[in-house]
N, C-alpha and C positions, 0 to 999 in steps of 0.2 A: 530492598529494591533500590536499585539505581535511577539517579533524579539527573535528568538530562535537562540541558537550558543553551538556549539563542544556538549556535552550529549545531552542536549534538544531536540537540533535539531534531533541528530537520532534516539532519541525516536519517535519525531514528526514521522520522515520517515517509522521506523518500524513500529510504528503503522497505517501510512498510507496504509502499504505494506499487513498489516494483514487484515486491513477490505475493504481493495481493492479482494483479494484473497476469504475471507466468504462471499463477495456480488458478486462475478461474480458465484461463484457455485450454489448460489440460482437460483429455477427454476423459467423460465422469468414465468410474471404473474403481477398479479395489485400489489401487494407486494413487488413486489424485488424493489430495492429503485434506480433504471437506473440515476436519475439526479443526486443523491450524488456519485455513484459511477462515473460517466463520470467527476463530479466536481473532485473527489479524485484523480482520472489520472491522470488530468491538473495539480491539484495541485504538483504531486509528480514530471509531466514534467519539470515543475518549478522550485523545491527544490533540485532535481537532476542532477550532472553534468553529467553523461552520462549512458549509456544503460549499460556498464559493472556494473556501480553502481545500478542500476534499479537490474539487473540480482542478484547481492551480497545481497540486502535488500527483493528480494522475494521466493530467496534458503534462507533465513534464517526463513523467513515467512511461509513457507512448512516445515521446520525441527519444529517449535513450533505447527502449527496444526496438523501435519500429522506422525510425526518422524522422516521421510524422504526428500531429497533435493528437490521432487516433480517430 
């Protein structure tokens, strides 16, 4: 497995935060992708030291799709 540290890593994050955020708005249905996104959560539960950070990496995840803090 690949060991991501300081930029990497929170690209990793944001990018987790982004397609965490485009697959929960898909309508549920045989398509929306439920296992990656429940995988992607865990994942981010993991890589994340706490819910303020959670919070900081998914207002930024709303300002890049939407314009807005969300």
């Amino acid at each position: 497995m690949a060991l991501f540290e300081q930029r990497d890593l929170h690209l990793v994050k944001k990018g987790l935060c982004l397609s965490v955020l485009v697959m929960g708005e898909q309508p549920e249905g045989p398509f929306r992708p439920d296992s990656d996104l429940a995988d992607m959560k865990d994942l981010l539960d993991r890589l994340l030291r706490s819910d303020k950070e959670l919070g900081l990496y998914m207002r930024s995840a709303h300002l890049i799709l939407k314009g807005s803090p969300g």
